[in-house]
C-alpha positions as CSV (number, residue, x, y, z in Angstrom):
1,X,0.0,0.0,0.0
2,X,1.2,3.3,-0.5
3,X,-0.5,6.7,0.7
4,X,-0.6,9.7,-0.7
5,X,-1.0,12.6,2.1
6,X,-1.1,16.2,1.4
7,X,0.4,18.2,4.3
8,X,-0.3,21.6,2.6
9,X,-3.4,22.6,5.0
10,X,-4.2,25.5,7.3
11,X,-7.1,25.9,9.9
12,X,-9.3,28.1,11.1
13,X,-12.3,28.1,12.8
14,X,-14.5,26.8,10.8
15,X,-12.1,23.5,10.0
16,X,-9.1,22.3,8.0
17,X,-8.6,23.6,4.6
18,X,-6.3,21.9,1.6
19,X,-4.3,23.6,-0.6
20,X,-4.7,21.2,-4.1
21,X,-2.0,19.6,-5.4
22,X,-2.6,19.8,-8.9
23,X,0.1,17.4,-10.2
24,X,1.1,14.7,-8.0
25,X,4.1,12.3,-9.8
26,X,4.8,9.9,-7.3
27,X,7.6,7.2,-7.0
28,X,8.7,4.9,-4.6
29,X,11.3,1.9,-4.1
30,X,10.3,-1.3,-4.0
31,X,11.5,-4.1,-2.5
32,X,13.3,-6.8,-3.5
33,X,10.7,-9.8,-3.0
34,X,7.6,-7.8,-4.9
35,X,6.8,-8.4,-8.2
36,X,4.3,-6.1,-9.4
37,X,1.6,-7.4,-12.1
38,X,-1.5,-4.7,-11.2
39,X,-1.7,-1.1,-9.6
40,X,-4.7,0.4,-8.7
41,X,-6.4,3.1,-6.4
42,X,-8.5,2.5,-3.8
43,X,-11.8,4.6,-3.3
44,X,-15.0,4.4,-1.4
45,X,-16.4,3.3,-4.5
46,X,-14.1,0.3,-4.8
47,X,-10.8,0.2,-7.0
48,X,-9.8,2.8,-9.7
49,X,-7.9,2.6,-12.5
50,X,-4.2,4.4,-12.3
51,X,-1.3,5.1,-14.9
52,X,1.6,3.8,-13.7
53,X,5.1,2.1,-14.5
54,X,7.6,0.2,-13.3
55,X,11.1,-1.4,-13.0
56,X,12.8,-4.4,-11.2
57,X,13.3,-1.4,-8.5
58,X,11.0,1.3,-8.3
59,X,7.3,2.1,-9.0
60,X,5.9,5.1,-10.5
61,X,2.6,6.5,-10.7
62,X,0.8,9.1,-12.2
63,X,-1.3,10.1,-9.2
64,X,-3.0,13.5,-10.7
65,X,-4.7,15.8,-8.6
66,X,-4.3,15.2,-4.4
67,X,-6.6,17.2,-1.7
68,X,-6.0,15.5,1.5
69,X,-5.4,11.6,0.9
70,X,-5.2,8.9,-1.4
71,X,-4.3,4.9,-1.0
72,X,-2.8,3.1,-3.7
73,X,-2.1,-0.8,-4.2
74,X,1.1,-2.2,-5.7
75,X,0.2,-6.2,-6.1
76,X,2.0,-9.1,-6.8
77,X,-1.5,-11.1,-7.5
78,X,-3.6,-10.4,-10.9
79,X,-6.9,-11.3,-9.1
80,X,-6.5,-9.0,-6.0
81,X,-8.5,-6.1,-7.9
82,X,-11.3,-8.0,-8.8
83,X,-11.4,-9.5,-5.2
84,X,-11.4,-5.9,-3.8
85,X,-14.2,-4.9,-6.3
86,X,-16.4,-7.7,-5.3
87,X,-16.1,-7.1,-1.5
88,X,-17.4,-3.2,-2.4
89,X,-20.4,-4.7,-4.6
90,X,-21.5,-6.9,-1.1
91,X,-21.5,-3.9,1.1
C-alpha cells in the first residue's frame, strides 16, 4: 500500500482547509521480494484505474490531482482487484 498525504493545509475556525495539489508524480522503491503485475487506487467506490510504471526497482505513478489523501495498491497477485471490487459490490 502506498499513501498519498497532502500536508499543505491550514485551519481556522471553521475547520481544515487543503491547498490542491494539482500534479502529484509519485515514485517509490520497491523491494526486492515484490513483483508487481497490477496497480490500482482504492476509493470508497471500490478500486480505480491508475497510470503507472515500473522497473525491477521502483514504481511510478501518475497520481494527478491530491486534496487531502489517497491509497494506492502495488500487487504481486492479478486477481486481488477483482477481489477488492467484489467485497465493495457486497456492502
Amino acid at each position: 500500500m502506498i499513501f498519498a498525504a497532502n500536508l499543505d493545509y491550514y485551519h481556522t475556525l471553521q475547520g481544515a482547509w487543503f491547498r490542491p495539489i494539482q500534479s502529484l508524480p509519485l515514485t517509490v522503491e520497491l523491494p526486492a521480494w515484490l513483483k508487481v503485475a497490477d496497480v490500482f487506487e482504492i476509493t470508497p467506490e471500490g478500486p480505480r484505474d491508475v497510470k503507472w510504471s515500473g522497473t525491477r526497482e521502483s514504481l511510478s505513478i501518475d497520481a494527478g490531482y491530491l486534496t487531502d489523501v489517497r491509497i494506492f495498491v502495488a500487487s504481486a497477485a492479478h486477481g486481488l482487484r477483482s477481489e477488492i471490487a467484489s467485497r465493495a459490490l457486497r456492502r
